[in-house]
N, C-alpha and C positions, 0 to 999 in steps of 0.2 A: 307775564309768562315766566315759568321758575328755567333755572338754566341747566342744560343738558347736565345728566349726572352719571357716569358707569359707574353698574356694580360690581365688583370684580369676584364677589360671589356666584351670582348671575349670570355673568359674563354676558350682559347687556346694558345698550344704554336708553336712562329714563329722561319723560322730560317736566317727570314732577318734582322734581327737587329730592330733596336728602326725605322729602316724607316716604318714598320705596323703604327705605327701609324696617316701615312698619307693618309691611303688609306680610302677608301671610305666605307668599312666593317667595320674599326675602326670610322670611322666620323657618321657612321649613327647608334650604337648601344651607343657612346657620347651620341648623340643629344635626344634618347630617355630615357638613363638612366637621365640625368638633367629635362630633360621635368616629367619625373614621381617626382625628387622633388622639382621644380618649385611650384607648385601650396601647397605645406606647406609651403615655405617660403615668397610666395603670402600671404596667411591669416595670419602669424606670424607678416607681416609689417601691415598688415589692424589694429595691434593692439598696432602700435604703440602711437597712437592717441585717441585710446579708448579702453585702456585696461578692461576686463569682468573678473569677480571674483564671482566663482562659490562657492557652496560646496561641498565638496571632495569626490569624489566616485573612487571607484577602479577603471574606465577606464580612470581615469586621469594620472594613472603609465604606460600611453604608451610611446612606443619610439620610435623615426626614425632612418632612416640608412644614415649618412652626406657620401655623393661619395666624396667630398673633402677629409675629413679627415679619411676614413675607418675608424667611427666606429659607434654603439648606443650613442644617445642623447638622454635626456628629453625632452619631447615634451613641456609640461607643467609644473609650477613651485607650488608646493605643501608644505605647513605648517599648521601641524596640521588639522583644519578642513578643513581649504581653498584652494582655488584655483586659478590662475594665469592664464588664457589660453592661450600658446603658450609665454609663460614667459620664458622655459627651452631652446628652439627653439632658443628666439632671446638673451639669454643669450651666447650662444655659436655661434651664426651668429657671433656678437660684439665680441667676446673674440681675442686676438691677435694669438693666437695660432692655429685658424679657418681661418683666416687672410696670414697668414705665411701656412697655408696646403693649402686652394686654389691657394694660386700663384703657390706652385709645380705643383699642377692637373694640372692647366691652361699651364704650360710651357710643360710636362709631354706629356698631350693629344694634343697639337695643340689644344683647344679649342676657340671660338668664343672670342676677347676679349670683345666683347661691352657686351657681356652676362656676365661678371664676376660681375660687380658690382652686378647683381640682385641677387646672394648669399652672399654679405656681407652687415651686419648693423653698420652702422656708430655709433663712440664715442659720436656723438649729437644726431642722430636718437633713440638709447638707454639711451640716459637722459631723454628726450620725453618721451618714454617709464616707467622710475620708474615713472617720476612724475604724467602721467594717472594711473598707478598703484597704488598711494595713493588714486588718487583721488577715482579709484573705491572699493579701502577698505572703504574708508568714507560711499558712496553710499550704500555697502553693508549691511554694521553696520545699515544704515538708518533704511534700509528696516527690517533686524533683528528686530530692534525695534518694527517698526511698527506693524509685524507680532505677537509679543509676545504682544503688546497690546493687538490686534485682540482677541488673544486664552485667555487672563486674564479675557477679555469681555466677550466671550461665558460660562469660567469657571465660572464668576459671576451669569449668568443667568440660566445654568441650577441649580445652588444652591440656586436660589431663588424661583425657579419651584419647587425643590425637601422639599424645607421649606414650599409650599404653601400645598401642596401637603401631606406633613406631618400633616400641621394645618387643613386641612379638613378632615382627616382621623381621628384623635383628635376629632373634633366636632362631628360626627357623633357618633363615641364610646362613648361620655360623654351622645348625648341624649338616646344614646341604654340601657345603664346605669340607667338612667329616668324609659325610661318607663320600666327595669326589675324591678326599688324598686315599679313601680305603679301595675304590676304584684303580688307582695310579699305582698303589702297591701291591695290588692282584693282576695288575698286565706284568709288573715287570716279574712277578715271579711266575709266572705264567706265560711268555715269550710267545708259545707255540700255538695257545686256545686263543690268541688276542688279547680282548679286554679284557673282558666276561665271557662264560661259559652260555650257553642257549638258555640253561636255567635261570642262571643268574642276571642272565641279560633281560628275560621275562620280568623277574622281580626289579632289578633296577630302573626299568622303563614306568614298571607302575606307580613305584617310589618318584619318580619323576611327573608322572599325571598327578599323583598327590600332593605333591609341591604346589604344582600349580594354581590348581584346585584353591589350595590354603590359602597362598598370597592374595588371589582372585577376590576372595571373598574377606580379608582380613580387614578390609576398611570400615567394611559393616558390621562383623562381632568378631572383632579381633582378641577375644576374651574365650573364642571357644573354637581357636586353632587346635589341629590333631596330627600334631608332627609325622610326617610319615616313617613308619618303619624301614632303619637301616636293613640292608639287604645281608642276609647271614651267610659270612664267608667262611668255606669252609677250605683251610690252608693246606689240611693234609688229605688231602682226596686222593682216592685208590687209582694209579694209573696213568697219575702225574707228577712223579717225582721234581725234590726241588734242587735246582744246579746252581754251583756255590762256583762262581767267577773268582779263581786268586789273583794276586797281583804278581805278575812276572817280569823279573831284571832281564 
């Protein structure tokens, strides 16, 4: 009687010997466990030629499951910020020891020989590979570049917004300034009306809601303030003569 045998294809155990593995139960759960990962080592060769170098986010620390060699692999090849796409993958295709475990499978399962090659990467196939791999460090570095110009640009700009922005707000407070000392010089020659006269007390209040107004609004087009109009004083009005205080010993 031949001695108990697990498949781990299967994932049962037989008690024909190693001949399960000719049967047609074992050839057709083969042919679908490679076909599932077939198409990673598909895009892993697609990158031998034009390697892509991303920046590094946590789903780059995914792993596959190599049926050759029974175990997790690095999908992708990761340093510090960067990233490698499918670096880790054709790192271990390549390796000798990836090499040396599928000829077992292969002899092991009775598997397809013409399909072996398509899970291994050749010693020149992965020379290919570093040297797209600098290339697209270069590339990426470009682009860095470019990008942090871009944002030193914009940073320039809004600081030149926020300077203008400042200097209208400036000007507008230096003539509000104005017209309060032209205020302080119409009470004092004026003693007996107050400040301002009703009139001019009207116009000064509006000149004052237009102040406002302007500042309110100067952070967002501070480019199309409209200074409010000084209030027009008029010095020699009929019925208000002006009294000249002398200095007396």
């Amino acid at each position: 009687m031949a001695p108990a045998y697990y498949c781990p294809l299967c994932r049962q155990t037989f008690f024909c010997g190693r001949g399960h593995v000719y049967s047609r139960k074992h050839q057709r759960q083969l042919k679908a466990a490679l076909e599932r990962l077939l198409p990673q080592v598909e895009a892993a060769r697609k990158a031998v030629r034009a390697a892509q170098v991303e920046r590094y986010v946590p789903e780059h620390d995914r792993r596959c499951w190599c049926l050759c060699c029974g175990c997790e692999v690095r999908k992708h090849l990761s340093h510090g910020n960067l990233t490698v796409l499918h670096g880790g993958l054709l790192e271990h295709l390549a390796s000798p020891e990836h090499k040396k475990a599928t000829n077992r499978f292969w002899w092991e399962n009775k598997a397809e020989v013409q399909m072996k090659d398509k899970f291994l990467i050749s010693p020149q196939d992965y020379a290919r590979f570093k040297k797209s791999m600098l290339r697209g460090l270069d590339s990426y570095e470009e682009k860095e570049d470019e990008v942090i110009k871009e944002m030193a640009a914009q940073i320039r700009e809004v600081e030149h917004s926020r300077q203008e922005m400042v200097r209208s707000v400036l000007e507008v407070g230096f003539l509000w300034r104005i017209q309060s000392s032209i205020q302080i010089h119409w009470s004092l020659a004026h003693p007996d009306t107050g400040l301002v006269s009703e009139e001019h007390g009207q116009g000064w209040e509006k000149g004052r809601e237009e102040f406002t107004r302007q500042v309110s609004s100067s952070s967002q087009q501070p480019s199309d303030l409209d200074l409010p109009p000084a209030p027009k004083l008029d010095w020699m009005e009929t019925g208000q003569p002006l009294t000249f205080i002398d200095y007396q010993v």
